[in-house]
C-alpha positions in Angstrom: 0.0 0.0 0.0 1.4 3.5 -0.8 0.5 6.6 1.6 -0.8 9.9 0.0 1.5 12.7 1.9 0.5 16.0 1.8 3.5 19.3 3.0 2.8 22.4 3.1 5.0 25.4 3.9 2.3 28.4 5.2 2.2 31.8 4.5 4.2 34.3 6.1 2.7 37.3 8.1 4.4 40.0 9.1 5.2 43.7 8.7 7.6 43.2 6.0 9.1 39.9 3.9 11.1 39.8 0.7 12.2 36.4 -0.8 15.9 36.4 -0.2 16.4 32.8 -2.1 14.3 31.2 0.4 12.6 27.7 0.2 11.4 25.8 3.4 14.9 23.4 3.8 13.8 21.9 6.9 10.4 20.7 5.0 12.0 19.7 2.2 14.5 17.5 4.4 11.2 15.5 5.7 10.2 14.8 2.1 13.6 13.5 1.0 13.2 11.6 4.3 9.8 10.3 3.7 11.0 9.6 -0.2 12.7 5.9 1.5 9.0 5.0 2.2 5.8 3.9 0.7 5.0 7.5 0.6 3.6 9.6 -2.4 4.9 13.1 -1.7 2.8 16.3 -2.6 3.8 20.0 -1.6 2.0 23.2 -1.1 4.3 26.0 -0.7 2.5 29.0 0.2 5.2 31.3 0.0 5.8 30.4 -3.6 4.5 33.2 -4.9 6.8 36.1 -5.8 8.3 38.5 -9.1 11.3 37.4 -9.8 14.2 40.2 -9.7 18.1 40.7 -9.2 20.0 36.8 -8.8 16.6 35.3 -8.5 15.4 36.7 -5.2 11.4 38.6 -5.4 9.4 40.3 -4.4 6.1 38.5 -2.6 2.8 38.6 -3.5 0.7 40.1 -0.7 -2.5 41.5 0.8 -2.7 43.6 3.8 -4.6 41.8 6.5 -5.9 42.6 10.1 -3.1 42.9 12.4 -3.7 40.8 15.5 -5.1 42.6 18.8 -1.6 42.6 20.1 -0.1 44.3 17.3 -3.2 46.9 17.1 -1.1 49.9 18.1 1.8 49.3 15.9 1.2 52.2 13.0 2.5 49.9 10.2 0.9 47.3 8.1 0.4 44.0 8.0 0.5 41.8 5.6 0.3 38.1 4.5 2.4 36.9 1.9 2.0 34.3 -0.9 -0.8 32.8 -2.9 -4.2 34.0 -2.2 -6.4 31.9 0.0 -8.7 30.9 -2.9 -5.5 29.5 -4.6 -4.5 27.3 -1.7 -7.9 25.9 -1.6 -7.9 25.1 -5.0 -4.7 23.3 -4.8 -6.3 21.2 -1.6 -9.9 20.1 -4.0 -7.6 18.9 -6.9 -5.2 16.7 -4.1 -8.0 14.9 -3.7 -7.9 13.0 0.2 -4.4 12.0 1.9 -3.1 10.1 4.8 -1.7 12.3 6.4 -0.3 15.8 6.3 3.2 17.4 8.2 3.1 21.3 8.2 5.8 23.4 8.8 7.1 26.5 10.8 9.8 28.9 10.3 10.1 32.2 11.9 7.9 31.9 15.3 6.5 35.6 14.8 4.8 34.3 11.5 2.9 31.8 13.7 -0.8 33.1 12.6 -0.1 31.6 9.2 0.7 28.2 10.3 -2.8 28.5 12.7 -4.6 29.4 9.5 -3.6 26.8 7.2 -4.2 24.0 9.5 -7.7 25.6 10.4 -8.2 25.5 6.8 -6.8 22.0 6.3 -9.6 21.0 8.6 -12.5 21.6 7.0 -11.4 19.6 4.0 -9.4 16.7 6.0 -11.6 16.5 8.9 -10.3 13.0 10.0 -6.3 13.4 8.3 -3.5 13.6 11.1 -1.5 16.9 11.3 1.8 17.1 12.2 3.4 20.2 12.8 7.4 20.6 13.0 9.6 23.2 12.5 11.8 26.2 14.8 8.3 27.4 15.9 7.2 24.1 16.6 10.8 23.4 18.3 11.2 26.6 20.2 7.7 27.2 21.2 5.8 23.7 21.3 3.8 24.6 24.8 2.9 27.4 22.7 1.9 25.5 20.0 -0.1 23.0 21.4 -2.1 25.7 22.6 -2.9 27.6 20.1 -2.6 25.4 16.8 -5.3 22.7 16.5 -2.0 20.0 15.0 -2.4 16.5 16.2 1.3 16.5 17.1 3.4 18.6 17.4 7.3 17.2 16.6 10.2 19.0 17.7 13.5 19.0 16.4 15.1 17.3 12.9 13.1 14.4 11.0 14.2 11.4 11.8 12.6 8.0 12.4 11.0 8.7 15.8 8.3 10.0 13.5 7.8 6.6 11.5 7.3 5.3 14.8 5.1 8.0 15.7 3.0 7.6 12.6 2.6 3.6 14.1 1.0 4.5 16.5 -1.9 6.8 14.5 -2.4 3.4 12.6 0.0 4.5 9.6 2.5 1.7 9.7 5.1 3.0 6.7 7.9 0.4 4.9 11.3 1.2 3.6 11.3 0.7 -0.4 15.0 2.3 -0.8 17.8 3.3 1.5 18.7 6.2 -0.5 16.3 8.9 -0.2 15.7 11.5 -3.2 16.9 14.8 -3.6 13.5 17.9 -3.0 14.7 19.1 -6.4 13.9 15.5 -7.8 10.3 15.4 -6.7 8.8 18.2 -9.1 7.3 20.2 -6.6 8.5 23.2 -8.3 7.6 24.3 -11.7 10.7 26.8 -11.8 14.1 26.7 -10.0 15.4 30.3 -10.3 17.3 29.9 -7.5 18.4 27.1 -5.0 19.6 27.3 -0.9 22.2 24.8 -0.2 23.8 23.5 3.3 27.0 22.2 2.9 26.8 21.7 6.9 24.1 21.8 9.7 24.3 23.6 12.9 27.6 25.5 14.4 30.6 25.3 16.3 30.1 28.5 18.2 27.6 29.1 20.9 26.8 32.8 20.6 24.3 34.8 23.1 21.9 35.8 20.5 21.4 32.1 18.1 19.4 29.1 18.7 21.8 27.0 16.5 23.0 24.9 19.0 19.3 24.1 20.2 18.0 23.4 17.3 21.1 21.3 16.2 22.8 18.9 18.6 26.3 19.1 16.9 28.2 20.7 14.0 28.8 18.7 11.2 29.8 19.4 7.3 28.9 17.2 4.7 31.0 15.2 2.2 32.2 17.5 -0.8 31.5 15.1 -3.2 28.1 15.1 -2.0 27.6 18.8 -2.4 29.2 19.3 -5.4 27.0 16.0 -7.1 24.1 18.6 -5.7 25.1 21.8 -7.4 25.8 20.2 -10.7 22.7 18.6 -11.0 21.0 21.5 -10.4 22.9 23.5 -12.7 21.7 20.9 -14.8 17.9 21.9 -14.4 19.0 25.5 -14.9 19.8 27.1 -11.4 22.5 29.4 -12.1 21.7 31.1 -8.1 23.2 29.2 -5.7 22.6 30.8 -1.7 24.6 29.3 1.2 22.4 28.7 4.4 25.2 27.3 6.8 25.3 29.4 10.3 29.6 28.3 9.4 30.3 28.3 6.1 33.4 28.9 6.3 34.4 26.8 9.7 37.4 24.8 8.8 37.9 26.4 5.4 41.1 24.5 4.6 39.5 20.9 4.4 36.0 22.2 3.3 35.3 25.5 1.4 38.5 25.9 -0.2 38.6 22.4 -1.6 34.9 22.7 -2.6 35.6 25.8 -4.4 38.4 24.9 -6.3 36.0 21.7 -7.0 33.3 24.6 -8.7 36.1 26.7 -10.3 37.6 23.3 -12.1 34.0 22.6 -13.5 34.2 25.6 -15.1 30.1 26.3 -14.2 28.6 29.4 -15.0 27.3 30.1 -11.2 26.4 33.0 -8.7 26.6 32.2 -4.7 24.9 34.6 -2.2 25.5 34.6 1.6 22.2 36.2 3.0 22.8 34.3 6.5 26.5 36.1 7.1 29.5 34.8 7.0 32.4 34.2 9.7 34.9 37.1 8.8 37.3 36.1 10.5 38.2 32.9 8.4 38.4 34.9 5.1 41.9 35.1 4.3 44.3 36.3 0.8 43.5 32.3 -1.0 39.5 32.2 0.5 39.1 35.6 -0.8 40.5 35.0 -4.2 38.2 31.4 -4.6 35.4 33.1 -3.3 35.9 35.6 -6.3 37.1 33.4 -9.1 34.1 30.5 -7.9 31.2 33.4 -8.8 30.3 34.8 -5.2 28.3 37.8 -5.8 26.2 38.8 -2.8 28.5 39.0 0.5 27.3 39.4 3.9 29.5 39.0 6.8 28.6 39.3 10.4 29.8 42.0 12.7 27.2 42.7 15.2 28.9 45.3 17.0 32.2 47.0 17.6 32.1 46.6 21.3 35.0 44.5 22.3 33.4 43.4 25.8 30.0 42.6 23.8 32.0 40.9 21.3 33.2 38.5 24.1 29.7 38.3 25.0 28.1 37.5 22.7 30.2 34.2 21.4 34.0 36.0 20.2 33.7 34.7 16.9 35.0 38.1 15.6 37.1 41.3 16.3 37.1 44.6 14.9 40.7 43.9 13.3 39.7 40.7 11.9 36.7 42.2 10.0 39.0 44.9 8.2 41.5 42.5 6.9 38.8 40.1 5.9 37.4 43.4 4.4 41.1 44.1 2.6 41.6 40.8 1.4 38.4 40.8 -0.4 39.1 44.2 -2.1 42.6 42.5 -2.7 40.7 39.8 -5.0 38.6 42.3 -6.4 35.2 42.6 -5.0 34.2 46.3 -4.9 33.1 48.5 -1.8 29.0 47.4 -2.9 29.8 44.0 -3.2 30.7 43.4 0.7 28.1 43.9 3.3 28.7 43.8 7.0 25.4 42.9 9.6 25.5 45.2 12.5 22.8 44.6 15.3 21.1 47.0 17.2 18.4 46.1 20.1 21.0 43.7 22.4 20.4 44.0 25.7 21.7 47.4 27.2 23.2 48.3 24.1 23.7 52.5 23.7 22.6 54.3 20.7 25.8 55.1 21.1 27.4 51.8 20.5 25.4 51.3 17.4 26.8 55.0 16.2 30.0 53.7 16.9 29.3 50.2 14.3 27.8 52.6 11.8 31.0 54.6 11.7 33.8 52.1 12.2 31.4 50.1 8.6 31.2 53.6 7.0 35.6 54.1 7.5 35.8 50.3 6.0 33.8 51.6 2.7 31.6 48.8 2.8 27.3 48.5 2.7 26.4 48.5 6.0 23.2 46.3 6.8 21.2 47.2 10.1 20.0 43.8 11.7 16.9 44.7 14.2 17.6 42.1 17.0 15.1 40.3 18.7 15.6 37.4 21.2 14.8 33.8 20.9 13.4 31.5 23.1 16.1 29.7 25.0 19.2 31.5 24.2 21.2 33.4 26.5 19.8 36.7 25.5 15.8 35.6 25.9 16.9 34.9 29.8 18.5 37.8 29.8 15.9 39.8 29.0 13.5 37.9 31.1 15.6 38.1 34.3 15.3 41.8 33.5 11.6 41.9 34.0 11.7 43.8 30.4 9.8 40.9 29.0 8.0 37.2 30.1 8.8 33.9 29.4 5.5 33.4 28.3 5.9 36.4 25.6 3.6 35.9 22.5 6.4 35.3 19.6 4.3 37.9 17.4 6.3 40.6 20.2 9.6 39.0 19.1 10.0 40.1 15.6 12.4 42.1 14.9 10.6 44.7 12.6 8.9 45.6 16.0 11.0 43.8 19.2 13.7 46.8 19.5 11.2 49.7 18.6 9.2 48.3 21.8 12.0 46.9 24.1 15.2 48.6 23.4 14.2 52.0 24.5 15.8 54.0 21.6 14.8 57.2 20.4 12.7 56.4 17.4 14.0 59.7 15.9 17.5 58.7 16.0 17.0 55.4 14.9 14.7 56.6 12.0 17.9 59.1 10.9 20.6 56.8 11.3 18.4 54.4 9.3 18.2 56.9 5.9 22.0 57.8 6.8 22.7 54.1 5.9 20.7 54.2 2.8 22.1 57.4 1.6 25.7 56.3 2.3 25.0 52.6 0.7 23.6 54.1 -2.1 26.5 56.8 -2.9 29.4 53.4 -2.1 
């Protein structure tokens, strides 16, 4: 007998989204997981839905919505992004029934999307199991079990505890294969203008602000045949946008990203590869820089955070001020311009100065580089969430709508919005004169 699955990747709400090569990876995982079983796969991605523009990155489809009583007195507004709601239904009639159906979650604050699709997916699967997984799941499942009408909620990476959880609903799945299929192989997309890749999972550094190490166990980087077998065939169905989703890409550069690099340069592929997630600065030295060029790297983003040596310590050490500028150097060495190297600076932390963030803002503007403004907002178990709890500034039992960061620092922080608001054009005057 062969099982009808159904995944679905819901639509984000919030203030403000823009598809930055995204695709829901940790759904995609569970269907190359499920693809060793009896298990006919079909995906809904909600978020699929966008103009494509510069490297293959969009701009969503959206309507503006009701915000949620909580967010009433923000004076922005809000929106839900992706296919329209007659659109998803129509996708659910032509499915026809399935045996059962895993939702995801990504950002927690975009919870009201996942509450909507499953309250949809009830009317039309009245008696179909729900599982929800993802970080919001993960992070939040108390939360989750009491607002989102799932039948389980799963926390953490797919693995087989949930065959044996699907036993025990009655749904008793065999092994056909031990080697699962790649997402890209399943045809859930019409069009590939772009493809994330993860040429490791979680991270080596436990910094105050990331939930890396809770939602990942351990570090670990995959084989490089294994990635490069996956960027040629995808090069092969056309993907010429390749972004890097590792939290340490470039951990141990000298037996992974080099060698992989000088695998892509040898191919001789016509290829672009985008950092949105930041990159460690401090591992970027004269022969990185120069694959990193030659290989097709186009959009650079490194990670900064702040110029505050004691915070820097704080927050995990994984860079210093001096370590940025000759990462900075060398990549001007091997010939990426001023616009082509970004730098995240946060602003929000717990008792950070306006001050301090003037201070990153300058030090970026010196460097000649784009300077990208990173609201922060806390996340459920890391340092920084008990921080801020033990400060009585917020609950444990916060709603995750409060923690994202379009809003979190605006409400929390204590800034002048004034000052933030002219420091914010500042950066976008001097970015776009670089």
């Amino acid at each position: 007998m062969k099982f009808k699955c159904l995944l679905i990747n819901p639509w984000i709400y919030d203030f403000a989204a823009y598809n930055f090569w995204a695709k829901p990876l940790g759904l995609l995982k569970v269907a190359e997981f499920l693809s060793q079983f009896n298990v006919e796969l079909f995906l809904i991605d909600c978020c699929n839905s966008f103009k494509i523009k510069k490297y293959g990155t969009g701009k969503y489809r959206a309507e503006v919505v009701e915000k949620p009583e909580i967010l009433k007195k923000i004076p922005r507004k809000y929106k839900k992004y992706g296919i329209s709601t007659e659109e998803f239904i129509a996708n659910l009639k032509n499915l026809g029934s399935v045996d059962f159906i895993f939702v995801t979650s990504i950002m927690s604050y975009w919870w009201y999307g996942v509450k909507e699709v499953i309250e949809i997916l009830r009317n039309y699967f009245i008696n179909t199991p729900i599982i929800l997984g993802g970080i919001y799941a993960t992070l939040y499942k108390e939360h989750a079990e009491k607002q989102i009408n799932a039948d389980f909620i799963y926390k953490g990476h797919i693995n087989i505890g949930i065959i044996n959880e699907l036993e025990r609903i009655g749904l008793k799945l065999e092994r056909i294969t031990d080697k699962p299929k790649y997402w890209w192989q399943m045809g859930f997309y019409r069009e590939l203008p772009y493809a994330p890749i993860l040429t490791s999972t979680g991270c080596p550094f436990k910094c105050s602000y990331c939930a890396s190490s809770i939602l990942y166990e351990s570090f670990g980087q995959r084989l490089l045949n294994e990635i490069m077998e996956e960027i040629e065939e995808l090069h092969l169905k056309g993907v010429r946008d390749f972004a890097f989703y590792d939290d340490a890409l470039l951990y141990k550069s000298d037996i992974h990203i080099k060698p992989l690099l000088k695998k892509i340069i040898a191919k001789n592929l016509d290829l672009r590869f985008h950092t949105p997630n930041g990159v460690h600065a401090r591992f970027i030295d004269k022969e990185l820089a120069q694959l990193m060029k030659y290989s097709g790297f186009k959009t650079l983003r490194l990670s900064l955070e702040t110029v505050d040596i004691k915070r820097q310590l704080e927050t995990g050490g994984k860079v210093t001020n001096d370590e940025l500028e000759k990462a900075v150097y060398s990549l001007k060495e091997a010939g990426f311009a001023s616009q082509d190297i970004g730098v995240y600076i946060m602003y929000g932390l717990p008792g950070q100065s306006f001050d301090e963030l003037r201070a990153g803002v300058d030090f970026l503007k010196n460097l000649k580089v784009r300077i990208h403004l990173n609201e922060f907002s806390p996340i459920k178990g890391t340092y920084y969430w008990q921080e801020f709890v033990t400060k009585n500034i917020i609950t444990d039992e916060l709603d995750p709508l409060l923690t994202n960061n379009s809003i979190f620092a605006e409400i929390f922080a204590g800034y002048n919005r004034e000052d933030i608001k002219k420091l914010k054009i500042e950066v976008n005057n001097f970015n776009l004169i670089l």
